[in-house]
MARPA-264776 format. One record per residue (C-alpha): residue number from 1; z negated, y negated, x negated. Coordinates in pm, whole numbers, plus 32768, in hexadecimal, padded with zeros to 4 digits. Last residue first. Layout:
<atom><voti>NUM</voti><Z>Z</Z><Y>Y</Y><X>X</X></atom>
...
***
This chain:
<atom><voti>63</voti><Z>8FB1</Z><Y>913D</Y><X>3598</X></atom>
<atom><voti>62</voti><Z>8EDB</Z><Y>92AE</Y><X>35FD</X></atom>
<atom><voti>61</voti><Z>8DA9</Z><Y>91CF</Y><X>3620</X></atom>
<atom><voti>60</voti><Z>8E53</Z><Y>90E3</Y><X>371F</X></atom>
<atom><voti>59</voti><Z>8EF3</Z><Y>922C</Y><X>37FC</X></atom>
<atom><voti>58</voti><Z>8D79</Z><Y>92DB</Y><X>37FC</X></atom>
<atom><voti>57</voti><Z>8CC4</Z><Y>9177</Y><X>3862</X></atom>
<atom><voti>56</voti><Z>8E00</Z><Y>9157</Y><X>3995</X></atom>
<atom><voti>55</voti><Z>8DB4</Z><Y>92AE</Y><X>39F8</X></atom>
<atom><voti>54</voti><Z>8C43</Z><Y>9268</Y><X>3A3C</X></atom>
<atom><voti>53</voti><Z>8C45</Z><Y>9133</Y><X>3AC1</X></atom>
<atom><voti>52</voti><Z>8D64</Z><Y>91BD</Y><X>3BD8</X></atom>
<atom><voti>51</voti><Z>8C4A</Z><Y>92F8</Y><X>3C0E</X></atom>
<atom><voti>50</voti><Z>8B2A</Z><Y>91CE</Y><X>3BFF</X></atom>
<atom><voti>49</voti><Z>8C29</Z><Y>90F5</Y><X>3D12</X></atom>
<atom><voti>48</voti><Z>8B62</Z><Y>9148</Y><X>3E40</X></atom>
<atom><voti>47</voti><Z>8A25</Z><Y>9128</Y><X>3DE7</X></atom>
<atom><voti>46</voti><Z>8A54</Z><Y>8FA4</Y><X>3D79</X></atom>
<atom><voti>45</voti><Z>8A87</Z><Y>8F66</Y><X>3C31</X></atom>
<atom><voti>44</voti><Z>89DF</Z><Y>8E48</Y><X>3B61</X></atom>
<atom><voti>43</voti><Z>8AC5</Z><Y>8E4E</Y><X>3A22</X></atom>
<atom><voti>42</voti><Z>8BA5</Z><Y>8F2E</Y><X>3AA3</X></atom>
<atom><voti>41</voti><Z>8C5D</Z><Y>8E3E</Y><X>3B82</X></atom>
<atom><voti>40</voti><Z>8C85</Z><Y>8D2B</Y><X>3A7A</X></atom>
<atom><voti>39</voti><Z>8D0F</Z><Y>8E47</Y><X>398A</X></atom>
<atom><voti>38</voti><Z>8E0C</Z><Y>8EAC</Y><X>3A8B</X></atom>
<atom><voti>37</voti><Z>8E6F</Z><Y>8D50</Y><X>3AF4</X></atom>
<atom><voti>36</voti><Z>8E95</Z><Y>8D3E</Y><X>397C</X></atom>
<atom><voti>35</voti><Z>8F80</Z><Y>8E6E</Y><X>394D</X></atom>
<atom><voti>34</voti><Z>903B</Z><Y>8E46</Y><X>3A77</X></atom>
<atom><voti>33</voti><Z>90AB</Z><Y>8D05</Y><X>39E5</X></atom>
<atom><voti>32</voti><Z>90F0</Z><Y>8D78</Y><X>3886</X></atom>
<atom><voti>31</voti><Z>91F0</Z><Y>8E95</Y><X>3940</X></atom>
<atom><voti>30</voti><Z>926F</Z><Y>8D91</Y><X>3A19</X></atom>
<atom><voti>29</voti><Z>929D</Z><Y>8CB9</Y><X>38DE</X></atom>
<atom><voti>28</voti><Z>9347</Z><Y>8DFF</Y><X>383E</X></atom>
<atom><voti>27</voti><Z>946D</Z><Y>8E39</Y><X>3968</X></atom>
<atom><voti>26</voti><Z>947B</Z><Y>8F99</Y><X>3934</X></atom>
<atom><voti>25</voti><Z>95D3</Z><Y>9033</Y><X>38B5</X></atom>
<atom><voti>24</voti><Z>9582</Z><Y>909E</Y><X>374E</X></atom>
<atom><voti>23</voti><Z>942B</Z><Y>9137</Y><X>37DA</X></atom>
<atom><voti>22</voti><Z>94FB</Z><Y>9274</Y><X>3828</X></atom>
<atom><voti>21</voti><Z>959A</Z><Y>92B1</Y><X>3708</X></atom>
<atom><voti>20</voti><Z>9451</Z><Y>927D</Y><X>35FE</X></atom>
<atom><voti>19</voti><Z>9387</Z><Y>93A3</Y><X>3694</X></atom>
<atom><voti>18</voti><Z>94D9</Z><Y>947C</Y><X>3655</X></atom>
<atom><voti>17</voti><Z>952F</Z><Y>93FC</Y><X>350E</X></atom>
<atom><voti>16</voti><Z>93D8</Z><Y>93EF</Y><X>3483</X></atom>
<atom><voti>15</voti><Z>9406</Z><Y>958C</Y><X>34FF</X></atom>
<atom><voti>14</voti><Z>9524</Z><Y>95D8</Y><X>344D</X></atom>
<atom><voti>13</voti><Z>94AF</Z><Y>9516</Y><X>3300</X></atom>
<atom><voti>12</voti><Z>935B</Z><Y>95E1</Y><X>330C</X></atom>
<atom><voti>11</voti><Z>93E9</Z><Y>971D</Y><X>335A</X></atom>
<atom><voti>10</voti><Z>9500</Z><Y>96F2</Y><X>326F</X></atom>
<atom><voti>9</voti><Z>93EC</Z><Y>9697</Y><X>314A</X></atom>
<atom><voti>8</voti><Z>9303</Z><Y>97DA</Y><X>31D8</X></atom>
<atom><voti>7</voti><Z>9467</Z><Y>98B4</Y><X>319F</X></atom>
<atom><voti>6</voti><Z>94CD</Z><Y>9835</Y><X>3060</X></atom>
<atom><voti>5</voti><Z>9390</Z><Y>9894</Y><X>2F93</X></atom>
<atom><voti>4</voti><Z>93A5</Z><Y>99D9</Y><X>3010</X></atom>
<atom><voti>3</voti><Z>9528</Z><Y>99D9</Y><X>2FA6</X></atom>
<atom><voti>2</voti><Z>94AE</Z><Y>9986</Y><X>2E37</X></atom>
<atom><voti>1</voti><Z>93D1</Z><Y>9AB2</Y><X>2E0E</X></atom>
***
Protein backbone atom coordinates (compact mmCIF):
# COMPACT_ATOMS: atom_id res chain seq x y z
CA UNK A 1 0.00 0.00 0.00
CA UNK A 2 2.80 2.38 0.77
CA UNK A 3 4.61 2.10 -2.73
CA UNK A 4 1.15 3.30 -4.37
CA UNK A 5 1.32 6.13 -2.36
CA UNK A 6 4.99 6.71 -3.53
CA UNK A 7 4.46 6.46 -7.06
CA UNK A 8 1.62 9.53 -7.62
CA UNK A 9 4.17 11.68 -5.02
CA UNK A 10 7.27 10.79 -7.59
CA UNK A 11 5.04 11.60 -10.39
CA UNK A 12 4.15 14.76 -9.04
CA UNK A 13 7.77 15.81 -7.83
CA UNK A 14 9.24 14.42 -11.32
CA UNK A 15 7.05 16.24 -13.27
CA UNK A 16 7.15 19.98 -11.07
CA UNK A 17 10.71 19.32 -11.86
CA UNK A 18 10.36 19.05 -15.45
CA UNK A 19 7.70 22.07 -16.02
CA UNK A 20 9.87 24.01 -13.48
CA UNK A 21 13.50 23.30 -15.61
CA UNK A 22 12.75 24.91 -18.44
CA UNK A 23 11.21 28.23 -17.19
CA UNK A 24 14.48 28.52 -14.89
CA UNK A 25 16.26 30.13 -17.88
CA UNK A 26 13.57 32.71 -19.24
CA UNK A 27 14.24 36.19 -18.82
CA UNK A 28 10.89 36.80 -16.32
CA UNK A 29 10.27 40.64 -17.25
CA UNK A 30 10.10 39.43 -20.90
CA UNK A 31 7.89 36.80 -19.74
CA UNK A 32 5.59 39.71 -17.64
CA UNK A 33 5.95 41.74 -20.78
CA UNK A 34 4.56 39.32 -23.20
CA UNK A 35 2.03 38.74 -20.79
CA UNK A 36 0.50 42.29 -20.80
CA UNK A 37 0.93 43.05 -24.48
CA UNK A 38 -0.93 39.78 -24.58
CA UNK A 39 -3.72 40.78 -22.29
CA UNK A 40 -3.94 44.34 -24.04
CA UNK A 41 -4.29 42.44 -27.34
CA UNK A 42 -7.01 40.12 -26.17
CA UNK A 43 -8.99 42.51 -24.72
CA UNK A 44 -10.47 43.84 -28.11
CA UNK A 45 -8.97 41.19 -30.57
CA UNK A 46 -8.85 41.46 -33.93
CA UNK A 47 -9.83 38.16 -36.10
CA UNK A 48 -6.66 37.27 -36.50
CA UNK A 49 -5.27 36.89 -33.09
CA UNK A 50 -8.75 34.86 -31.47
CA UNK A 51 -6.55 31.37 -31.93
CA UNK A 52 -3.36 33.53 -30.11
CA UNK A 53 -6.44 34.92 -27.58
CA UNK A 54 -7.36 31.71 -27.14
CA UNK A 55 -4.13 29.99 -26.07
CA UNK A 56 -2.95 32.82 -24.09
CA UNK A 57 -6.70 32.62 -21.78
CA UNK A 58 -5.90 28.58 -21.46
CA UNK A 59 -1.95 29.30 -20.37
CA UNK A 60 -3.31 32.31 -17.66
CA UNK A 61 -5.97 29.94 -16.15
CA UNK A 62 -3.57 27.00 -15.90
CA UNK A 63 -1.02 29.73 -13.61
Amino acid sequence: MTSQKVVPMFSLVVGGLFMATPMAGFPMADLEALNRELGRLCSSPPPEALTVCRIHARLIRAM
